[in-house]
N, C-alpha and C positions, 0 to 999 in steps of 0.2 A: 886563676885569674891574673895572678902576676906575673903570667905567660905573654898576657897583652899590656899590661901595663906595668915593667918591672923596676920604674922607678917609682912603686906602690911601696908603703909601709905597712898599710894596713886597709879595713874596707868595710863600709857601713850596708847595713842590708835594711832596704826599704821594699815595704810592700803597702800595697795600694788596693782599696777594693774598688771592684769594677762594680758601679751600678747599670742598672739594667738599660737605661740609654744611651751610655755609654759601651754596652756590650755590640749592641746594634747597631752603633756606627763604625766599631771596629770590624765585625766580622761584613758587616756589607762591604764597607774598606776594601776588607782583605779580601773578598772573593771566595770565604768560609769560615765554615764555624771552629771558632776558639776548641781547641778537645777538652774532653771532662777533666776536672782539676782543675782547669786553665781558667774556667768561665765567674769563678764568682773573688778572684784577689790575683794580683799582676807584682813580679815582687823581680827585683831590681840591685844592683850595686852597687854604692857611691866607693868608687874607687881615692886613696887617701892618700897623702904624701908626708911626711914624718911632720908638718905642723899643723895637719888634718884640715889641709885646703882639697878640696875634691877636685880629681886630676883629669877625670874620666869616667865613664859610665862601662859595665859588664850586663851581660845578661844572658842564663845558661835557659837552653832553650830546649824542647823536647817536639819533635814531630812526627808522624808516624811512616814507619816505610812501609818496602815490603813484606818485610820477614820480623816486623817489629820496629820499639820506637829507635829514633835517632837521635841521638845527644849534643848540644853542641851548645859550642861556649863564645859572644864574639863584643869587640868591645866598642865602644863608641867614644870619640874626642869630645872637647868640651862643643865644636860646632856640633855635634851631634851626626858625626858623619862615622861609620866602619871601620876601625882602625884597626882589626884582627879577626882571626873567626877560625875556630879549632873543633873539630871532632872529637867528643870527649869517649861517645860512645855508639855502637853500633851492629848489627847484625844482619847487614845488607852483605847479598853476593857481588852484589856493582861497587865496584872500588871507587869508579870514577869522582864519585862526590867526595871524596877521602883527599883526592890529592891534589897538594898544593897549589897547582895552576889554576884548578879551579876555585878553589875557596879564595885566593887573592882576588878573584873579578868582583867579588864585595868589596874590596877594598877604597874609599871613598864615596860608598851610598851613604845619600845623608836621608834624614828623615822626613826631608822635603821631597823625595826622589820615591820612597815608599809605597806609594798607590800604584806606582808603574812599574815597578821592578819585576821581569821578567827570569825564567831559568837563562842564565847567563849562559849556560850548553846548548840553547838552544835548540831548536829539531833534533841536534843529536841526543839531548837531556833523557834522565831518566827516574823510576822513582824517586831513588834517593836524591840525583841533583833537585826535581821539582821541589821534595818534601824540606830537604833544610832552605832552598826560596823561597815557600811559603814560613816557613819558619822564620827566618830573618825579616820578612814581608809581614806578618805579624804584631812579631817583636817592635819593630820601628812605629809603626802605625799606634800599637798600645801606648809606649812611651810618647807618645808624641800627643793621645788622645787623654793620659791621665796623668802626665808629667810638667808635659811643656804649655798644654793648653791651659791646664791649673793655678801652674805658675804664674802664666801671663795676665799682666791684669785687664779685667773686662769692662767693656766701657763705662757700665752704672758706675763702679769702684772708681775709676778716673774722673765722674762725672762729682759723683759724691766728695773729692777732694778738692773741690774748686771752690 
């Protein structure tokens, strides 16, 4: 993780459960369903900088290929936009998803961009590219559904402090 953010000291791991209408508007979202393991806690990582201000967001992500799952790691600025994305692990014959030209085409999705995000390989794309797109398509859409929506305060909340 301090691949993507190596002026990290250190890094807080948050996990979130995902309730059940919240599961339903992720995976409509995304255009499928979350994989098992995935469906019932969404876990995250607040990246740290030596006086434990959080610098960044990580999240190591798992999708399925062809020949097995795909591993991957990518990280998110505090706008909540893609600022890395590494292959940690893999058993695909297609390299293509492997190499850096392509995993850079993430670079700058933000989590508002999410619902549209297509294989950035487009027509030529293939398992492996589709499955880490769907993977970071995902990913974005979760934190954005359990993280940043949470966060934000809702209007009763704003209405209540008047």
């Amino acid at each position: 993780m301090t691949r993507l953010f190596p002026e990290a000291k250190d890094y807080r791991t948050v996990t979130v459960p995902i309730p059940p209408d919240a599961l339903a508007r992720i995976e409509q979202r995304a255009g499928a369903a979350l994989l098992p393991g995935q469906r019932e806690q969404y876990q995250y990582f607040e990246m740290l900088d030596g006086d434990g201000k959080v610098i960044g967001h990580t999240q190591a992500m798992t999708q399925k290929g062809e020949f097995g799952a795909i591993e991957f790691v990518f990280g998110m600025d505090l706008q909540h936009r893609v600022n890395g994305l590494y292959i940690q692990r893999q058993r695909e014959r297609d390299k293509g998803f492997r190499e850096e030209a392509f995993l850079a085409k993430f670079h700058g999705i933000s989590v508002a961009n999410a619902d549209a995000l297509g294989d950035p390989a487009g027509d030529a794309g293939s398992i492996g590219t589709r499955a880490v797109t769907l993977g970071v398509r995902k990913a974005l859409i979760e934190f954005e559904e359990l993280v940043l929506k949470k966060a934000a305060p809702t209007k009763a909340a704003a209405d209540q402090k008047k």
